[in-house]
N, C-alpha and C positions, 0 to 999 in steps of 0.2 A: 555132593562131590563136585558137580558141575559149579558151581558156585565161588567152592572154595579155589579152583582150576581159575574160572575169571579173576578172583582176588588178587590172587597169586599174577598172573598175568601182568594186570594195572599197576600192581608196586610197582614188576619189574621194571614196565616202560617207563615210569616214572622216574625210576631209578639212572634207566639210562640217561631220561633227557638231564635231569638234574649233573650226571656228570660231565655230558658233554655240555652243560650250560656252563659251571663253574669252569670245564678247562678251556671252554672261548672267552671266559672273563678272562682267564690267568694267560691267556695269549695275548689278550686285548693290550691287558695293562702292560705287560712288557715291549708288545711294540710298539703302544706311544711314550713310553720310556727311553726309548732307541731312539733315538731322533736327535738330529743339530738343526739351528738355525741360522743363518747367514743374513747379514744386512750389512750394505755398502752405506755409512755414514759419512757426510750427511745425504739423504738420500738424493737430494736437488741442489748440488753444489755450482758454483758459480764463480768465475776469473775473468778478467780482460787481458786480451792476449796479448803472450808473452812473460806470462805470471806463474810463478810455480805455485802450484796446490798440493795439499794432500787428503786423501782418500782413504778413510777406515774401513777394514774388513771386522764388524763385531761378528761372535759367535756367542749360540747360548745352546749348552746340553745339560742335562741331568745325569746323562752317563746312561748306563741300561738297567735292568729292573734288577733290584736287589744289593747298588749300590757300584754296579761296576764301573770303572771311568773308561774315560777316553784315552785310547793309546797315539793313536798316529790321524793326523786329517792332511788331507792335500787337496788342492782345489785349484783352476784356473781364473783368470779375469782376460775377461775380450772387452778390448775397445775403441775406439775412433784413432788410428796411427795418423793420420792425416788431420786431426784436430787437438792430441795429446801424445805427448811423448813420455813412457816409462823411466824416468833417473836411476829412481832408485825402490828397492822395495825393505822394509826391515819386520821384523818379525814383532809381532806381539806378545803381552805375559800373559798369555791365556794357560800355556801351557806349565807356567809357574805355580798354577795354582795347584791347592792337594800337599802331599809328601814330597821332600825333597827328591830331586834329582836330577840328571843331564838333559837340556833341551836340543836337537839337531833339525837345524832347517838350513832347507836347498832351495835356492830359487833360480830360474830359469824366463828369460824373456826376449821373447823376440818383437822387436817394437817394428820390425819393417811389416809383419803380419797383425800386429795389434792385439798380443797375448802375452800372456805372463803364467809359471805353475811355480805354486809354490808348494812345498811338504816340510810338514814338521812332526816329529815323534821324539817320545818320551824314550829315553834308553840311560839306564834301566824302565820298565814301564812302573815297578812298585807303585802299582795302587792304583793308576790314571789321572785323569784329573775330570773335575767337572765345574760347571759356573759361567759365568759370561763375562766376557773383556773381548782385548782387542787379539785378533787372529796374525795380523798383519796391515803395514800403517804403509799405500804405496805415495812416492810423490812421482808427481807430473808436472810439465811444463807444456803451458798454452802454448801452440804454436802461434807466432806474431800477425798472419795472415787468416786467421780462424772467425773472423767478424762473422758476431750471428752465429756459430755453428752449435751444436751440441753432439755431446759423443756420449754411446752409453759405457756403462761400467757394470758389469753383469760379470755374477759370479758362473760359474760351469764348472763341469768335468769333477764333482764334488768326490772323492773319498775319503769316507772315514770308517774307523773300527775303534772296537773296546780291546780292550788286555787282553780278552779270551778268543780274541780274532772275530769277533761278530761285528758282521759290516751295519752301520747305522743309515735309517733313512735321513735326507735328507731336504731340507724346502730354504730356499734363498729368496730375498726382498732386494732386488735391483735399485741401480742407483744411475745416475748423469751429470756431466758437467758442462752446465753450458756457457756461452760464450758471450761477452756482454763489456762493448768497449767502456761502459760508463759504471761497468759495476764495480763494487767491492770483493775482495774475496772470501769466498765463505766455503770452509773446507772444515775438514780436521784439524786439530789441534798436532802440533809437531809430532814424529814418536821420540820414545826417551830412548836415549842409547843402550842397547844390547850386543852383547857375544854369543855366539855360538857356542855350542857346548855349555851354556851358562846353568850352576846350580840356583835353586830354586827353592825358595822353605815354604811351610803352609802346612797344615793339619787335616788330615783325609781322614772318613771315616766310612762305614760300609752301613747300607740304609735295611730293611723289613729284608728280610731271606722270602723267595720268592713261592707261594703255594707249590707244594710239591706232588707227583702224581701219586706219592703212597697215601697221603690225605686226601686226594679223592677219593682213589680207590677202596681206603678205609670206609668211609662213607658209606659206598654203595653196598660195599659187604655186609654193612650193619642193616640196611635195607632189608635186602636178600634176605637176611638173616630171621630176622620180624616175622617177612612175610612169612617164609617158610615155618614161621614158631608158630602163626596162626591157622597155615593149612595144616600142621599136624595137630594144635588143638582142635579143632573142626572138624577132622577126620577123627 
């Protein structure tokens, strides 16, 4: 009897770790599922002063586990006000991508502190979006007296969420523009003209539905179950 009592015991731990193993994979995978990435393109840009440049904000999500997209992201950029000046900022078709629908972005900049926020969200959100383009394409102009200088361009202040309100982590890849009387400019490529409230087409689809806790759970019941079939044959 002592025996069949150990038996019984060993399934069960096992049973636990197994499920607490499987629902750390099933956390796992969904929060590196969650995630944006930010990169200031190009990352080492280059004007002589008094040149206007532009500077891409790329983003790349997959959305979160199970296929859900992106509803809303807002984010800042800080940068050298005494070596760039903010003109103009215009939104990119990141969020065009997926199922049609209304895009709305607000942008705000204060170029005497050397910052800029910008938010964009899908409204209606139907479906989100996911994929990588441009976030937002800002232009700059070199200040005439900036010889030699470099300013950085650093994203910050990052918010984003899915449809279902789950806020995403996030990791940015910084960028600079330096200053160089004999150089060429080397920037972004224009942005193409957008509206506000602008619809959007594209084909969304929803990816693997995510392990659920009743298939665990099931699992471990069938465990439990075994063992227990064998301490009563035994007994």
């Amino acid at each position: 009897m002592v025996r069949e009592r150990r038996f019984l015991a060993v399934v069960l731990a096992v049973a636990l770790c197994v499920s607490v193993g499987v629902a750390g994979l099933a956390g796992t995978a969904g929060a590196g599922d969650s995630a944006t990435i930010f990169e200031v393109e190009p990352e080492d840009a280059q004007a002589p002063p008094g040149e206007t440049i532009h500077v891409a904000i790329v983003m790349t999500s997959d959305g979160g586990y199970g296929g859900v997209g992106v509803e809303r992201v807002a984010f800042g950029v800080e940068y050298d006000s005494d070596v760039l000046a903010l003109e103009e900022i215009t939104r990119g078709p990141w969020f065009e991508q997926d199922n049609e629908t209304e895009i709305v972005a607000e942008t705000d900049i204060d170029d005497e502190e050397g910052y800029a926020f910008i938010d964009q969200y899908r409204d209606p959100p139907d479906g989100g979006s996911t994929g990588q383009d441009r976030m937002a394409t800002l232009t700059f102009t070199v200040a005439d007296d900036a010889h030699g200088e470099t300013s950085p361009v650093n994203v910050t202040d990052v918010e984003s969420e899915l449809i279902n309100d789950w806020p995403l982590q996030s990791f940015t890849h910084n960028g600079s523009v330096s200053v160089d009387d004999d150089a060429e400019v080397v920037g972004a490529s224009p942005p193409e003209p957008v509206e506000d409230d602008e619809t959007a087409d594209g084909d969304g689809g929803a990816g693997d539905e995510p392990l659920s806790g009743f298939g665990i759970a099931a699992a471990v019941a069938v465990l439990v179950a075994l063992a227990a079939g064998v301490g009563y044959r035994r007994a």
